[in-house]
N, C-alpha and C positions, 0 to 999 in steps of 0.2 A: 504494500500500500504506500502511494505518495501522496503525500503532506505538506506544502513549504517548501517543497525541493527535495525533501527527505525521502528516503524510500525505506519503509522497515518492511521485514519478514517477519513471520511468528508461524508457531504451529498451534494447535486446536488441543486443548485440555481433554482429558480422557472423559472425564467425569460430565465432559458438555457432547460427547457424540451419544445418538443414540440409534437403534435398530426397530426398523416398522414391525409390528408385530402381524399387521393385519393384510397383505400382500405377499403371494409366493414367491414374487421376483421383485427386490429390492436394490438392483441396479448394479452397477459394476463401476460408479465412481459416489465418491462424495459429495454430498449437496450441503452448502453453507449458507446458511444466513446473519449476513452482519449489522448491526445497528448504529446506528450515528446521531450524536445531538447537534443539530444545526446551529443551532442557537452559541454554542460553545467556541472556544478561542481555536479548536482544535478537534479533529478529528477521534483523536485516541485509536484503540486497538480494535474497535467495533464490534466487540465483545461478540467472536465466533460461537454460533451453535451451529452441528453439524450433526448429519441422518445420513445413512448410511442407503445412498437411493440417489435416483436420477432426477431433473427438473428441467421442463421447457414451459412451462405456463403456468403466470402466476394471478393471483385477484386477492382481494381483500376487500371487507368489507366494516374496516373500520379496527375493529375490535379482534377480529380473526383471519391471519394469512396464511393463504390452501396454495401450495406449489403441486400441480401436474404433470405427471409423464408419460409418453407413449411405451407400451411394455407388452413384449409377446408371451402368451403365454404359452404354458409347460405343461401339457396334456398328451395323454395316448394317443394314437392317431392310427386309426385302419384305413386299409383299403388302396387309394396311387397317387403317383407323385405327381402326375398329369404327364410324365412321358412315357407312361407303356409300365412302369417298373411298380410293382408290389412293395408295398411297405408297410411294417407295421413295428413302432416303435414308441420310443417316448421324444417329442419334437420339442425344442425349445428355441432354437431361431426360425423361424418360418420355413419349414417344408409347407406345403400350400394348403395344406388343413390346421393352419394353429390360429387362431383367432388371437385380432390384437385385443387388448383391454388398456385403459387409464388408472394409473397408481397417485391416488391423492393424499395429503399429509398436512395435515391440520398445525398450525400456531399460535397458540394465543400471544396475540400484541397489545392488549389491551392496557398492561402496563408499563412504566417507563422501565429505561433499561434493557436486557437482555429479552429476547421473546422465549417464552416456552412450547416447547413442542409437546404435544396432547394428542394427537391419535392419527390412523391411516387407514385406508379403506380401498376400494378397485371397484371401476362398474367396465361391463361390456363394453368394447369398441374407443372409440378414438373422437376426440374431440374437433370442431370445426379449424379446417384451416391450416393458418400458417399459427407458430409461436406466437406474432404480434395480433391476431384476431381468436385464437381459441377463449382468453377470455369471459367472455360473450357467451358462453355456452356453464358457466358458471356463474349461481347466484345465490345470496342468502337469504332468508329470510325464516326467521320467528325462530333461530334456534336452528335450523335447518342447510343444508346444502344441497341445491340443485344441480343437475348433471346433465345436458343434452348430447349425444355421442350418435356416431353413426358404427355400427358392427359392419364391415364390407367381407363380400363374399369370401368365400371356401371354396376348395375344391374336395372333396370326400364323396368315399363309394363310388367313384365313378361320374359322382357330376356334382355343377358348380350349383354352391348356394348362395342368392342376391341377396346382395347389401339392405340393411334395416336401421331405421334411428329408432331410437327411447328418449322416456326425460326419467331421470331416475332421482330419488329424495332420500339423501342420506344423514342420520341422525349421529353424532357420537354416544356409544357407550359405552366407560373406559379409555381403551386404549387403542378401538376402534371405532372408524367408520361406518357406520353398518344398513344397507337399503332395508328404508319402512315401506315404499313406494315407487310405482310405476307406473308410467302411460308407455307403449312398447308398439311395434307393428308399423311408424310411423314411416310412411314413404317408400313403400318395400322395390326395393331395386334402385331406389334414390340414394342422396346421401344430401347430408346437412350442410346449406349453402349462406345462411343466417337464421339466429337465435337473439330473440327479447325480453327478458324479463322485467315485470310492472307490475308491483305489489304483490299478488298472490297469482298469479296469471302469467305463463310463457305461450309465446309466438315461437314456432320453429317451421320455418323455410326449407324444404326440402325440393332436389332438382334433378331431372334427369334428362330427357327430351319435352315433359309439357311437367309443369310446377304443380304442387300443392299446399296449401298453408293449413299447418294445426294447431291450434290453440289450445292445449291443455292448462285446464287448474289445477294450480296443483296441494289444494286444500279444500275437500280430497281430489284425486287426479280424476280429471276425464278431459276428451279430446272430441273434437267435429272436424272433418274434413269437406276440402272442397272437390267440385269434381275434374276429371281428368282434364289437362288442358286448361285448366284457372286456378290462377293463386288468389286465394282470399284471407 
């Protein structure tokens, strides 16, 4: 870190990493979060906390920061690899039947100083976008964490399965993340092209050759679609 001109190094106290308890696959580098008081003469040392996991997308909603990552998972897989050849093992970099999923990791910021990290969780599929717009697809509200994700096809048994979005509502308890809630099925062959969240109420935009827009509440969830060839 530079400072003034200064450059200092340090390394990360043991006693400040810790391990998601609530994801199979918790990355292959280290994710830090550092703090800074602006207000001060001086940057200081940014008081490293550090998880043992990946991070491309971040939100916050004030009082609690949720960093996201794209993560494959780690499941059996029967049936072909789509070129002729038979397989049947355990996949964990994408042979073409592993479905991706999102690994989230809760913070509490609410107080000054160092932030605490508080729990972790995964939903289906992959969030919209690039890193600077997945965002968008994460929202909080009453206690809660919203998730809008698109699952994109597979190949298994012999033939491919199309792409589907959800909004899924995940609650902490403990030391995880855990889904109380689902609207699921959205845009089937589509994938998630924008996401709005407005008080108790998500918009998700889904798009393939003709659009559809579904609105699910998501207290309790339900959804209306429009029809083929109209986004509403």
């Amino acid at each position: 870190m530079t400072t003034g001109g200064t450059t200092r190094t340090g390394l990360v106290d043991c006693a400040s990493v810790s391990h998601p308890a609530a994801v199979s696959y918790t990355g292959s580098s280290m994710l830090t979060v550092l703090t800074f008081d602006l207000s001060g003469s001086s940057l200081g040392n940014g008081e490293p906390l550090t998880v043992v996991a990946d991070g491309d997308t971040v939100y916050s909603d004030g009082t609690s920061l949720y960093i996201a990552s794209r993560e494959w998972a780690r499941q059996p897989v029967m049936g072909t690899t789509g070129r002729g050849v038979s397989y049947s093992g355990t996949a964990t970099v994408m042979p073409v039947a592993s479905p991706g999923y999102t690994g989230i990791y809760k913070f509490d910021i609410s107080g000054p100083g160092r932030p605490v990290y508080q729990a972790s969780g995964s939903v289906p599929g992959w969030l919209l976008g690039s890193s600077g717009t997945a965002q968008y697809s994460l929202s909080a509200w009453n206690g809660a964490l919203r998730v809008a994700t698109t699952t994109y096809g597979t190949f298994t048994t012999g033939y491919e399965q199309g792409s589907q979005s959800a909004v899924y509502v995940l609650e902490q308890s403990g030391d995880r993340l855990v889904i109380v809630g689902k609207a699921g099925g959205l845009g089937a062959g589509e994938q998630i092209y924008a996401v709005r969240f407005v008080g108790p109420v998500g918009y998700v935009v889904t798009f393939r050759q003709t659009g559809s827009a579904v609105h699910p509440s998501t207290s309790p969830i339900r959804r209306s679609r429009g029809s083929p060839g109209n986004c509403r």
